[in-house]
Structures are given as C-alpha cells and as structure tokens.
Biotite code that builds the C-alpha atoms (Angstrom):
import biotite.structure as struc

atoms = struc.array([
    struc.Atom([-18.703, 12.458, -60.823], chain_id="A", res_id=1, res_name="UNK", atom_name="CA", element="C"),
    struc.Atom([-17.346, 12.780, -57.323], chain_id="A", res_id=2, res_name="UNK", atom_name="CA", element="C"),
    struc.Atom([-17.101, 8.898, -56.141], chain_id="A", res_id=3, res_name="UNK", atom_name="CA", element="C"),
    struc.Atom([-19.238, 9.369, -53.411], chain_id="A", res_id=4, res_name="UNK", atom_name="CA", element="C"),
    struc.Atom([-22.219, 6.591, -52.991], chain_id="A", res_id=5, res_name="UNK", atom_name="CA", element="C"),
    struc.Atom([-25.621, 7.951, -53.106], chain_id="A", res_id=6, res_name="UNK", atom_name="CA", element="C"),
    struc.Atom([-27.250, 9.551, -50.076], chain_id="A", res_id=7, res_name="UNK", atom_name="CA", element="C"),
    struc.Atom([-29.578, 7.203, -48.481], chain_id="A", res_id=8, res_name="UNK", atom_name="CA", element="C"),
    struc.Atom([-33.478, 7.714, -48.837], chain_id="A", res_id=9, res_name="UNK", atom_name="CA", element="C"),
    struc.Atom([-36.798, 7.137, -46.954], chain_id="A", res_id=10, res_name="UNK", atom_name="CA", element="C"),
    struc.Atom([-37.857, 4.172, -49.191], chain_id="A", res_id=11, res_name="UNK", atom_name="CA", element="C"),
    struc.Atom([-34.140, 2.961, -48.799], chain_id="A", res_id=12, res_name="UNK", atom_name="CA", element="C"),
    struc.Atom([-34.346, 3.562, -44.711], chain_id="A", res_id=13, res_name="UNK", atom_name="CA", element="C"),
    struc.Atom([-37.577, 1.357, -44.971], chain_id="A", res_id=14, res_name="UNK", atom_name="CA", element="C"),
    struc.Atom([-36.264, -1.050, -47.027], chain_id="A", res_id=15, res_name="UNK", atom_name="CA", element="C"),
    struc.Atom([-33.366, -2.028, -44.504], chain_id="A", res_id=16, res_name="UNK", atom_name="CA", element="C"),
    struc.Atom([-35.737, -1.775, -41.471], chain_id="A", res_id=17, res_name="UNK", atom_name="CA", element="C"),
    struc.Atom([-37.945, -4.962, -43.340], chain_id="A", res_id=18, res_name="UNK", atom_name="CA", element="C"),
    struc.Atom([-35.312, -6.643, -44.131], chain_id="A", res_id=19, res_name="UNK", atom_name="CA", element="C"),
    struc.Atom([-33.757, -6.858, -41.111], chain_id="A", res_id=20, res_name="UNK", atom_name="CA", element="C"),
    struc.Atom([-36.683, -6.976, -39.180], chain_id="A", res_id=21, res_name="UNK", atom_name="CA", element="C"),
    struc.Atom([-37.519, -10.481, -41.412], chain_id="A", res_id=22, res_name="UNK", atom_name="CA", element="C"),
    struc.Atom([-34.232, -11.450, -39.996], chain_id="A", res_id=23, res_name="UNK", atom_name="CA", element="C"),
    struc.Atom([-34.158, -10.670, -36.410], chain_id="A", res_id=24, res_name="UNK", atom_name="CA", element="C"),
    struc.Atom([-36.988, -9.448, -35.400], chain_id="A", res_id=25, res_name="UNK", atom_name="CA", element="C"),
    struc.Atom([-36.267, -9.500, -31.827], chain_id="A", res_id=26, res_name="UNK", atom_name="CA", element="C"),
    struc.Atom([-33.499, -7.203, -32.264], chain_id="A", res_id=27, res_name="UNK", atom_name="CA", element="C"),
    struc.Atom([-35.423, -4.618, -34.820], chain_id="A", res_id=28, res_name="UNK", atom_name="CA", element="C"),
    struc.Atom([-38.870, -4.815, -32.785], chain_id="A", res_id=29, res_name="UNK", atom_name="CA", element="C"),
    struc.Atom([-40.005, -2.391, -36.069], chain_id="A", res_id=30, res_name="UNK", atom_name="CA", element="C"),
    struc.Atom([-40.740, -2.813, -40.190], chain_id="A", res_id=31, res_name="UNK", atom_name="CA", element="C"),
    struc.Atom([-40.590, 1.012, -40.746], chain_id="A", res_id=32, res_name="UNK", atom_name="CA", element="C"),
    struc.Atom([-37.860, 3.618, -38.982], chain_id="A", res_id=33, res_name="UNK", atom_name="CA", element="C"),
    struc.Atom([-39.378, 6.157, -36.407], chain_id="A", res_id=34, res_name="UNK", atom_name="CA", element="C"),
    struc.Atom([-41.282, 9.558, -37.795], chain_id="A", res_id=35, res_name="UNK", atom_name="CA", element="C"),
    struc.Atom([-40.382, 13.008, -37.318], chain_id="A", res_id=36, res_name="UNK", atom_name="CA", element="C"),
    struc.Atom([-42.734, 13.429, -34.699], chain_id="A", res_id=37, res_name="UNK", atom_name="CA", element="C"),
    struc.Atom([-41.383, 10.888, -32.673], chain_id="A", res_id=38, res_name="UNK", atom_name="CA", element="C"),
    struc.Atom([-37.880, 12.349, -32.994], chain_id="A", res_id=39, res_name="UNK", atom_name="CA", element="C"),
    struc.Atom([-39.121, 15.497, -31.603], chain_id="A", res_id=40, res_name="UNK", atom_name="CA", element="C"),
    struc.Atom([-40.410, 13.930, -28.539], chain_id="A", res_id=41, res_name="UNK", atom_name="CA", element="C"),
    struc.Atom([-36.889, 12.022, -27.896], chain_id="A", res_id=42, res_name="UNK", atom_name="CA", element="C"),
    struc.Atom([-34.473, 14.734, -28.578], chain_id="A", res_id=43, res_name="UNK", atom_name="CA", element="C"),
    struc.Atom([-36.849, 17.637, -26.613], chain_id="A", res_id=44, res_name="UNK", atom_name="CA", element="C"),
    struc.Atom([-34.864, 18.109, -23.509], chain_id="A", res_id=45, res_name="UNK", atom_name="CA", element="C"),
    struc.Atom([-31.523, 19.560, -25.539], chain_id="A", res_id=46, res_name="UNK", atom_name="CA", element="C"),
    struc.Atom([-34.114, 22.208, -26.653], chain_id="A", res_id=47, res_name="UNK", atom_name="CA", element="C"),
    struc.Atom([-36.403, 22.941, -23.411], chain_id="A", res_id=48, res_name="UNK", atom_name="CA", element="C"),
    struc.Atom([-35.442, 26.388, -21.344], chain_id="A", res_id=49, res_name="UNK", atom_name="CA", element="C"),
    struc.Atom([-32.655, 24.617, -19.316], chain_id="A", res_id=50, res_name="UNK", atom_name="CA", element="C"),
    struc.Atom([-30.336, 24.848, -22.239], chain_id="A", res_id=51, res_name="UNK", atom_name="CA", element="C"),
    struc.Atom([-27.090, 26.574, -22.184], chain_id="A", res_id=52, res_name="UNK", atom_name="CA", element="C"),
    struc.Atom([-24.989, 27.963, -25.144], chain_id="A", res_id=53, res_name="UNK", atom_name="CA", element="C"),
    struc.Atom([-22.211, 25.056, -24.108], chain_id="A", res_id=54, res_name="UNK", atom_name="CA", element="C"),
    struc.Atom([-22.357, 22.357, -26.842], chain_id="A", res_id=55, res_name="UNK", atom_name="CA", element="C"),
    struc.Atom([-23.573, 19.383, -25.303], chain_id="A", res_id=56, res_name="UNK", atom_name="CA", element="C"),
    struc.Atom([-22.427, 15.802, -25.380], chain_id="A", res_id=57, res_name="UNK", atom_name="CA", element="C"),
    struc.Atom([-24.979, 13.092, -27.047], chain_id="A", res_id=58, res_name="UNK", atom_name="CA", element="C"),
    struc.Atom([-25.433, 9.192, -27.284], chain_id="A", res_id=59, res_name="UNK", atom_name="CA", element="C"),
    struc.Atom([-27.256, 7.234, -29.562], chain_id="A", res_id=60, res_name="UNK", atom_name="CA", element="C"),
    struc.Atom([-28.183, 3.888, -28.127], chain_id="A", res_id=61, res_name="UNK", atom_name="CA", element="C"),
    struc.Atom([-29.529, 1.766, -31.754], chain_id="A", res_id=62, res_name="UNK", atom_name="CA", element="C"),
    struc.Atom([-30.071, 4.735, -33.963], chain_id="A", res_id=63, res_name="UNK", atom_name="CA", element="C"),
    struc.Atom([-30.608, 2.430, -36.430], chain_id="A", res_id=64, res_name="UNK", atom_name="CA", element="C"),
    struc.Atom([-31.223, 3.917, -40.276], chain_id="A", res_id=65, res_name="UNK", atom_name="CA", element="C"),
    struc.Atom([-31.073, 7.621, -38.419], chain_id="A", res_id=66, res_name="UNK", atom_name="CA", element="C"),
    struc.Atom([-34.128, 9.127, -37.486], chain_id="A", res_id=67, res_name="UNK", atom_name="CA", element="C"),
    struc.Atom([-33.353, 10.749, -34.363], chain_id="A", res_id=68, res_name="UNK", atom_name="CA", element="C"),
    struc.Atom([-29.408, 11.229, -35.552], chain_id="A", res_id=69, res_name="UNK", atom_name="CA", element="C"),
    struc.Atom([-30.869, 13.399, -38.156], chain_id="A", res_id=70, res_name="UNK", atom_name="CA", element="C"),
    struc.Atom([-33.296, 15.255, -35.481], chain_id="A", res_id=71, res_name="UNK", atom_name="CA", element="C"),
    struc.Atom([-30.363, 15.447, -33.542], chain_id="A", res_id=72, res_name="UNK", atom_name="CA", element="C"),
    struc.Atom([-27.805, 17.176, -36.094], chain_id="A", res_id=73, res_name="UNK", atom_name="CA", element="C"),
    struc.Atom([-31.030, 20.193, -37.470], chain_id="A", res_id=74, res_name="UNK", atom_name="CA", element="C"),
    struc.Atom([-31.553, 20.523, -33.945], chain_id="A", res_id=75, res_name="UNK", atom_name="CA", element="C"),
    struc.Atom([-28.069, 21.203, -32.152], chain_id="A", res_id=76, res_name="UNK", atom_name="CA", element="C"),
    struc.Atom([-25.091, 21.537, -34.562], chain_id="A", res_id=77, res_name="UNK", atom_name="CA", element="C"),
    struc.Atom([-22.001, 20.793, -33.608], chain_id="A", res_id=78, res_name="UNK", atom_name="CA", element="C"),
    struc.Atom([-22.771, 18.985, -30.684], chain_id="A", res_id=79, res_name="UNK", atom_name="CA", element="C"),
    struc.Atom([-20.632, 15.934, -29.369], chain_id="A", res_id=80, res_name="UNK", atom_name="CA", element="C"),
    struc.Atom([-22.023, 12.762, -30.678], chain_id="A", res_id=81, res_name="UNK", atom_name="CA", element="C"),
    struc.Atom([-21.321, 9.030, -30.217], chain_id="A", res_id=82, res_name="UNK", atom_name="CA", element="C"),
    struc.Atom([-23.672, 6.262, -31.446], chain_id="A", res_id=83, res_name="UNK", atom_name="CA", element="C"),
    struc.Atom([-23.506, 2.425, -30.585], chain_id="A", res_id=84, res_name="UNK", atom_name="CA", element="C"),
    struc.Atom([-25.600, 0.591, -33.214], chain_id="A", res_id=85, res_name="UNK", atom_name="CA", element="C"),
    struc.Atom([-25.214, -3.666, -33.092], chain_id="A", res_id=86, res_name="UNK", atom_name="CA", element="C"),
    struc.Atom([-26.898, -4.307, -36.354], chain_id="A", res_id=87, res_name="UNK", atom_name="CA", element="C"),
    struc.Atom([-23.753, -4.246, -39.345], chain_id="A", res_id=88, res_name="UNK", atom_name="CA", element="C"),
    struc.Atom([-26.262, -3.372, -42.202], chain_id="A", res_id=89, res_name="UNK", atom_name="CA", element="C"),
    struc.Atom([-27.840, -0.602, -40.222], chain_id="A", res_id=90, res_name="UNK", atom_name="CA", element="C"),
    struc.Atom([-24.549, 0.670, -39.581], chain_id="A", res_id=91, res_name="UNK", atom_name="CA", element="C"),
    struc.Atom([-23.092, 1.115, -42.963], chain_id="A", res_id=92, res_name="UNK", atom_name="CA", element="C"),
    struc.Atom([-26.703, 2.917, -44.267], chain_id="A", res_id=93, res_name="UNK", atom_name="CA", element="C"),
    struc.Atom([-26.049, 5.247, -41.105], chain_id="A", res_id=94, res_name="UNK", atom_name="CA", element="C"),
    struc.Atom([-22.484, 5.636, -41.769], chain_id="A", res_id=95, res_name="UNK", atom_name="CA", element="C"),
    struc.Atom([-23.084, 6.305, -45.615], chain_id="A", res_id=96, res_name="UNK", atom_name="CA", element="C"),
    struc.Atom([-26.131, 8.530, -44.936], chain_id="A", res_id=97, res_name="UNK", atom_name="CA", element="C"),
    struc.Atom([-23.983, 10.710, -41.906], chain_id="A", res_id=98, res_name="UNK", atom_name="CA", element="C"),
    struc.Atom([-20.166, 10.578, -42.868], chain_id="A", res_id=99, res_name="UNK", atom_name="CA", element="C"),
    struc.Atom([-17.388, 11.343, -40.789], chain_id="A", res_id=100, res_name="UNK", atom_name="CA", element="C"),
    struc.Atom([-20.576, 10.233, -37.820], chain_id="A", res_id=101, res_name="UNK", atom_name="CA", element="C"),
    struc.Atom([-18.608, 9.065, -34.905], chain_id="A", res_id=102, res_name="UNK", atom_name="CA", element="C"),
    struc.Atom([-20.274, 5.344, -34.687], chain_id="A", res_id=103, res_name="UNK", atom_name="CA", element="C"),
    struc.Atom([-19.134, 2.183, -32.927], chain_id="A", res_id=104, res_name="UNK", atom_name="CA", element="C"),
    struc.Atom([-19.949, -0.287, -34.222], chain_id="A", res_id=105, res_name="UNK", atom_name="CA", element="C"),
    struc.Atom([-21.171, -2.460, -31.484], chain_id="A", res_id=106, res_name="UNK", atom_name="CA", element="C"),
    struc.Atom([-23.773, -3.463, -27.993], chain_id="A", res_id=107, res_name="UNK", atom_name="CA", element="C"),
    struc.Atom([-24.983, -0.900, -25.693], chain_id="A", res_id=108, res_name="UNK", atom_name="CA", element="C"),
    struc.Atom([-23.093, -2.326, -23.257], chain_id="A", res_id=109, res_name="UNK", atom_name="CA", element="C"),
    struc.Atom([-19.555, -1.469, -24.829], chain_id="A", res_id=110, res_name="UNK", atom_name="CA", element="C"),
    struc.Atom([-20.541, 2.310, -23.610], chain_id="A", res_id=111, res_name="UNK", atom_name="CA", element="C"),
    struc.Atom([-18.905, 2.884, -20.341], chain_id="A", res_id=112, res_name="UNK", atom_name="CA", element="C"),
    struc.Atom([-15.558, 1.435, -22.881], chain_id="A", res_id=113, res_name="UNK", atom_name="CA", element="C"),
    struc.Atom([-16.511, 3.916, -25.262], chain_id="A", res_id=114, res_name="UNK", atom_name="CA", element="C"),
    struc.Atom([-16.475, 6.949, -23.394], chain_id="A", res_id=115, res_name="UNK", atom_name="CA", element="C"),
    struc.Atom([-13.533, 6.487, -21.740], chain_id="A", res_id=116, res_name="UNK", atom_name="CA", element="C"),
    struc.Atom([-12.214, 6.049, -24.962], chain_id="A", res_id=117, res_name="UNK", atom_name="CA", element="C"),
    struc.Atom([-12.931, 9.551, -25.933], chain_id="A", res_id=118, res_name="UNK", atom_name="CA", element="C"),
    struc.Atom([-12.663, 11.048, -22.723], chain_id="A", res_id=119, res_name="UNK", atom_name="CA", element="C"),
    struc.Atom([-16.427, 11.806, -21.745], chain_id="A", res_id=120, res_name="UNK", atom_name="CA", element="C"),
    struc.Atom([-17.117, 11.723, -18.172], chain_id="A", res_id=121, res_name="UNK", atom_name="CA", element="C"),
    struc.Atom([-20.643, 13.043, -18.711], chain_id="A", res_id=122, res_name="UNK", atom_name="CA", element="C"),
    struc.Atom([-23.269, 13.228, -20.977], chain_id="A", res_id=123, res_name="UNK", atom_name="CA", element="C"),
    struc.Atom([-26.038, 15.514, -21.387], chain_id="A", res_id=124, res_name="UNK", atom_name="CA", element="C"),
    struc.Atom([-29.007, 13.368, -23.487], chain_id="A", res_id=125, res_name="UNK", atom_name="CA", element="C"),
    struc.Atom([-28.993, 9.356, -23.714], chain_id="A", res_id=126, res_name="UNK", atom_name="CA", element="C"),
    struc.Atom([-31.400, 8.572, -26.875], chain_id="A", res_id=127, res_name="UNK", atom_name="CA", element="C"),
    struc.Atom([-32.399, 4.868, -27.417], chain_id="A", res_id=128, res_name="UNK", atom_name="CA", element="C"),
    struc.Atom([-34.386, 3.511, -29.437], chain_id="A", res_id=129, res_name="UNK", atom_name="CA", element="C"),
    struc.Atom([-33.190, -0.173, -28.555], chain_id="A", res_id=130, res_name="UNK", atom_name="CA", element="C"),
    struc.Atom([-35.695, -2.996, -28.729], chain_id="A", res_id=131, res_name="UNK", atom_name="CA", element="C"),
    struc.Atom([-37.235, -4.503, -25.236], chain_id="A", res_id=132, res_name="UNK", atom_name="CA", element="C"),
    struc.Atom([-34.735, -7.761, -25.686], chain_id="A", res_id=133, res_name="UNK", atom_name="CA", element="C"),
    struc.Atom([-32.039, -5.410, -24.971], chain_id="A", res_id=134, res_name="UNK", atom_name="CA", element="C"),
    struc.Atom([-33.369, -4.591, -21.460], chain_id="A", res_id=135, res_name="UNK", atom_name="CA", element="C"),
    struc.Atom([-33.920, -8.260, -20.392], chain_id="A", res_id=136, res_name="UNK", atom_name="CA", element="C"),
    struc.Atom([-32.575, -9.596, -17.476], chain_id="A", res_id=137, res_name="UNK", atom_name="CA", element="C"),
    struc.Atom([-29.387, -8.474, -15.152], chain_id="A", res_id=138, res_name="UNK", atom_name="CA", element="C"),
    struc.Atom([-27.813, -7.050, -18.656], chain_id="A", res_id=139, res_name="UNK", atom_name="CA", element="C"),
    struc.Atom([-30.647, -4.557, -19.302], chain_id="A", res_id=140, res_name="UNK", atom_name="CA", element="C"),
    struc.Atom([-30.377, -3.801, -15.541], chain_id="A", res_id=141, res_name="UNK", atom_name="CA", element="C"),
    struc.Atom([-26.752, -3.102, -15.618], chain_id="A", res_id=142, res_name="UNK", atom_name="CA", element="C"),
    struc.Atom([-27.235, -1.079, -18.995], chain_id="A", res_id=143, res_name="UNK", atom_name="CA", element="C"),
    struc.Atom([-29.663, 0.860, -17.360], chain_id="A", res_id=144, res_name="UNK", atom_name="CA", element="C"),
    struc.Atom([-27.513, 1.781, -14.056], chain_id="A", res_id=145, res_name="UNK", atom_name="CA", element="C"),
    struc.Atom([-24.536, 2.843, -17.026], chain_id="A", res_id=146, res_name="UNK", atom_name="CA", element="C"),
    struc.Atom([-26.743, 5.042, -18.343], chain_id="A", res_id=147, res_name="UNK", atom_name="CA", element="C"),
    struc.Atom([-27.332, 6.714, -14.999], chain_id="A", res_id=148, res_name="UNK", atom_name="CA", element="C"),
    struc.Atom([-23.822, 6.636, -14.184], chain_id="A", res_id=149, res_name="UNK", atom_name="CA", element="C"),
    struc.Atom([-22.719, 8.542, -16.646], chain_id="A", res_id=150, res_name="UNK", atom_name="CA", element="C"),
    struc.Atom([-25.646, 11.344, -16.901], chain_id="A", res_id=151, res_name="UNK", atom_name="CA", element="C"),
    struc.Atom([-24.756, 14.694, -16.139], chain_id="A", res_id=152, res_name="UNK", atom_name="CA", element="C"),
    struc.Atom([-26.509, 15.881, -13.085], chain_id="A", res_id=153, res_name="UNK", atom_name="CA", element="C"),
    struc.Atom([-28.988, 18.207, -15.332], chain_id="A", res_id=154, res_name="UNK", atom_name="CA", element="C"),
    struc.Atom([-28.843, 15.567, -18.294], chain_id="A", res_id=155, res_name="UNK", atom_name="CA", element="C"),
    struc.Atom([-31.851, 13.102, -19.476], chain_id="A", res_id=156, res_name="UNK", atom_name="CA", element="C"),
    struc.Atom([-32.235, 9.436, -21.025], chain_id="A", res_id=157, res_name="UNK", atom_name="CA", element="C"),
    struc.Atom([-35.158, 9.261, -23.119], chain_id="A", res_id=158, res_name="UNK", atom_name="CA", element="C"),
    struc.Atom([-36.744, 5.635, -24.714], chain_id="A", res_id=159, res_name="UNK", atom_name="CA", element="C"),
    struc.Atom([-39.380, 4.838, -26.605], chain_id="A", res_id=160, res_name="UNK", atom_name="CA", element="C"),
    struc.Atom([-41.759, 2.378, -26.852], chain_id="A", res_id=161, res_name="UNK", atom_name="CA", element="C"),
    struc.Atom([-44.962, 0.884, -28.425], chain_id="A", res_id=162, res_name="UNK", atom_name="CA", element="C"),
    struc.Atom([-48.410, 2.230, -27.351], chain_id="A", res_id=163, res_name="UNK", atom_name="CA", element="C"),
    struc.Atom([-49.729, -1.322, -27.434], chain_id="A", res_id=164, res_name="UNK", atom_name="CA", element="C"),
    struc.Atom([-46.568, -2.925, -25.664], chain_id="A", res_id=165, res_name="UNK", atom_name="CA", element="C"),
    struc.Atom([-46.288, -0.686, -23.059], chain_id="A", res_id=166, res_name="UNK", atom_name="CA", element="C"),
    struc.Atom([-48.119, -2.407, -20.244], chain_id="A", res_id=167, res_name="UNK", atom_name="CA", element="C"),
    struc.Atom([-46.304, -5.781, -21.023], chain_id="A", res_id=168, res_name="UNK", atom_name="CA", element="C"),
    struc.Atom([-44.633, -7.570, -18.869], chain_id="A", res_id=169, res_name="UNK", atom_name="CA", element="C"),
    struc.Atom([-41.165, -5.970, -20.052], chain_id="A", res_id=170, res_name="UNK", atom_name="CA", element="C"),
    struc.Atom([-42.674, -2.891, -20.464], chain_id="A", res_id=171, res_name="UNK", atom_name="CA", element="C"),
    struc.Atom([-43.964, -2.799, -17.000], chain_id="A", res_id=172, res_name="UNK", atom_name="CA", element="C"),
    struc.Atom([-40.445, -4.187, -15.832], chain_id="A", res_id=173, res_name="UNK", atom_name="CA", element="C"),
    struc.Atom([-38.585, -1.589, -17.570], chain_id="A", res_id=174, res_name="UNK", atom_name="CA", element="C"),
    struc.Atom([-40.578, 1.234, -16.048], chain_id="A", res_id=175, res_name="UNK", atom_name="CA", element="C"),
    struc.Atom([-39.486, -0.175, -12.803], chain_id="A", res_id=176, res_name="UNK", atom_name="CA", element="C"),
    struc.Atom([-35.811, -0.149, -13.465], chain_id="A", res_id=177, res_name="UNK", atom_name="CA", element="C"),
    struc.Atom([-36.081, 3.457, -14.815], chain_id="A", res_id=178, res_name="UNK", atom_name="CA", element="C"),
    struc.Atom([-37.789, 4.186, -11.471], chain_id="A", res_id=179, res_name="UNK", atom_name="CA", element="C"),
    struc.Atom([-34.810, 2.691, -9.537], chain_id="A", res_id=180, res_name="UNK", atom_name="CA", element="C"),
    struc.Atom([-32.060, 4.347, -11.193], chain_id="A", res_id=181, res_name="UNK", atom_name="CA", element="C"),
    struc.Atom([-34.007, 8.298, -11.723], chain_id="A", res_id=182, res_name="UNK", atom_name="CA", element="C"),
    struc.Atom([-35.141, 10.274, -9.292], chain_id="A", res_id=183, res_name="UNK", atom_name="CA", element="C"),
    struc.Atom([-37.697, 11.650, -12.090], chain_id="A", res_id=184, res_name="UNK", atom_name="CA", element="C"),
    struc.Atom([-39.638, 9.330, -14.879], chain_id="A", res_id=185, res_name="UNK", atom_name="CA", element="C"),
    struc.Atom([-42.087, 11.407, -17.006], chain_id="A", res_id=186, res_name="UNK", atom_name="CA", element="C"),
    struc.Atom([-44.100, 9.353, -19.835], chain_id="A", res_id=187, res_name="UNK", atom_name="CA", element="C"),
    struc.Atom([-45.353, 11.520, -22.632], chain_id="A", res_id=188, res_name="UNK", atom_name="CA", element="C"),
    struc.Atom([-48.493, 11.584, -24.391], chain_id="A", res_id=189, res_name="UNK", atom_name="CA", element="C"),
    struc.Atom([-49.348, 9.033, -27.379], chain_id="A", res_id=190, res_name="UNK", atom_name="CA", element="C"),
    struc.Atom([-47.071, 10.072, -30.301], chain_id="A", res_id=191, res_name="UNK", atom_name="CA", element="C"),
    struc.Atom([-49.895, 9.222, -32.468], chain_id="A", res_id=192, res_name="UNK", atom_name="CA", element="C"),
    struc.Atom([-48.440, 10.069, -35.681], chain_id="A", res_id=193, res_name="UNK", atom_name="CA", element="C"),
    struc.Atom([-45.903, 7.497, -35.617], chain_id="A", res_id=194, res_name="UNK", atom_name="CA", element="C"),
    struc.Atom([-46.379, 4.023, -36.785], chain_id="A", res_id=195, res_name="UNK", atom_name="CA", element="C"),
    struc.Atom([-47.212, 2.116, -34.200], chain_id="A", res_id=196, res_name="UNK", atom_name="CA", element="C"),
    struc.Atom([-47.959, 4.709, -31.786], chain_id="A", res_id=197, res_name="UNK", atom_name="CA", element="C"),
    struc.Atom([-45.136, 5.682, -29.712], chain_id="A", res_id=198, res_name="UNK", atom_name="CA", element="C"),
    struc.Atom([-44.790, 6.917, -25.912], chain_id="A", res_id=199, res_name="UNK", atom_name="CA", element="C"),
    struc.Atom([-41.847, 8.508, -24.422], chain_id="A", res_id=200, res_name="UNK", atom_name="CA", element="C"),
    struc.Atom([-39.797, 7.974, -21.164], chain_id="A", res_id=201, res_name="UNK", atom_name="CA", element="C"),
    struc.Atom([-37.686, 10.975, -20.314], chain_id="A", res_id=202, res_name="UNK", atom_name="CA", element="C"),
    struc.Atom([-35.488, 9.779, -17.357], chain_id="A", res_id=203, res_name="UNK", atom_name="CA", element="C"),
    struc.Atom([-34.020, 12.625, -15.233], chain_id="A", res_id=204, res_name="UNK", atom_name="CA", element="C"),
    struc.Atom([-32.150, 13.254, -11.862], chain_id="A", res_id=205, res_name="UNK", atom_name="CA", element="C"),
    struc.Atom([-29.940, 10.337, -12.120], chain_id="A", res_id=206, res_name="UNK", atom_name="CA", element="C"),
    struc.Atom([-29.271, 8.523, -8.865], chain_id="A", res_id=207, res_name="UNK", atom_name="CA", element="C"),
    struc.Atom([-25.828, 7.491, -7.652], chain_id="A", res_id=208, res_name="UNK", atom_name="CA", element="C"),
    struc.Atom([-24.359, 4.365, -8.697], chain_id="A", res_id=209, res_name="UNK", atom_name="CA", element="C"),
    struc.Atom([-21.522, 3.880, -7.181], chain_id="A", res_id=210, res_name="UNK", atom_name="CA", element="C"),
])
C-alpha cells in the first residue's frame, strides 16, 4: 500500500457537483461537471496556429471537480498553472485528484494578489467556468477589467454558459462587459453534447485598463 487516497472518479466528480449544488446553488449553477467536449471548446486557443513552443501561463477561474484542468494538463504539459476555486469541498477533490496542482484556495477576485504572488505579469488563457452570481454588479465588472489587465496582448479569456440562459438578463449584461473590456468577443456554436448545452465566449485583444 502506498498511503495515497484514491484517485477521484466521474461518479465521484458528480457526486460533489449535487451535493453542493443542493447547497448553494447559486454558486454551482450545475448538478453534473462539464463534458469533454465542452473542455475542448474552452481550452482551444492554447492549441489554434498562433501557438508558440514557449510554455504558456494558465488560470483557472472555478475549475471546480476538474474538467477543463484535466483538458488543460493532456493538452499542454508543463505549462504554468494557477487555479482560484471558492468552494472548500471542490477544492480538496481537485487537489486530491491533481497533486502538487498549484490552487488557491479562494474568490476570483484574490487574482491580481495571486499573481503578484508568483510573479506573473501576463497570462496567456483565462478559463472560467464561474457561475453568473459571480459577475453581478460592480464586483463582476471589476473582475472582468482584472482579467483584461492582466492578458497578454495575444492571450484569450474564454467562459461558458448555458444555451437556455444565455439571453438572460445577466447573460445579456455579461456580453456587454466582455464587449467593453475586448476588442474581439467571438461566441461559439451550441456545444450540444454537454449537459445543458453550452456556448462559448472567447474574449481577445484586451483593452487597456489603466
């Protein structure tokens, strides 16, 4: 026997996402984690043609139970990763599921802190897959503009969100924000194969902040 806890598994992922969904579901805005096909879509501009063979530097706003971590790791080894994830149980099945992960354990809006912590100035992908609440208001405005502000020039932010929520009133309002902070908002096609069906926003060209 080695000591080590047992590697996290789908049913486990699924069972965390309920339960804490039954708890806050405000905060989880989901009952099962995100599918493979969805993870493509967020992670896809660290593999289009503007690539380089530099390692790049990626943060995970919510990853949650790890379904875009995971995408992440296949897809670019090695890279420089930081996730901020709120929610204490999701963070220990991430943490036993990816050890040695670099996690903080804490809000989106401790990641300005967090970078210069570990001396990032720039970052080449953003991936969130935080709920609408944590957009509301001047707070989702200002976590927006941080998100901008510390984009490299060539770098992206993509979010998700529900099919069926999209043209919401927060929806609709987030859109907007992404508009005012990025020179570029694309919106992908309905991830179909995801439950609910997902859309992407891939945020590039990042306007100055300052």
């Amino acid at each position: 026997m080695t000591g080590r806890p047992p590697m996290p598994t789908a049913a486990g992922e699924t069972r965390v996402f309920v339960r804490e969904f039954v708890r806050a579901p405000l905060r989880t805005a989901s009952v099962v984690p995100s599918s493979s096909a969805l993870a493509r879509r967020m992670i896809a501009p660290l593999l289009g043609p503007a690539r380089t063979s530099r390692l790049p530097v990626v943060v995970e706003l919510g990853p949650g139970t790890g379904s875009f971590t995971a995408a992440l790791r296949e897809a670019v080894p090695g890279m420089r990763y930081l996730g901020l994830e709120l929610n204490g149980a999701m963070a220990d099945h991430l943490a036993g599921r990816f050890p040695g992960i670099d996690l903080l354990r804490g809000p989106a809006s401790s990641l300005a802190r967090a970078l210069g912590q570990r001396g990032l100035p720039a970052v080449d992908l953003v991936v969130s897959g935080l709920p609408w609440q944590a957009f509301a208001g001047r707070a989702g405005t200002e976590l927006i503009g941080t998100i901008a502000g510390h984009l490299a020039p060539t770098g992206a932010y993509t979010q998700f969100t529900y099919s069926w929520s999209r043209w919401a009133p927060p929806g609709r309002r987030q859109h907007r924000e992404l508009r005012r902070f990025f020179g570029r908002v694309d919106v992908s096609p309905t991830v179909w194969r995801n439950v609910p069906p997902a859309v992407v926003y891939t945020a590039t060209l990042p306007r100055p902040t300052g």
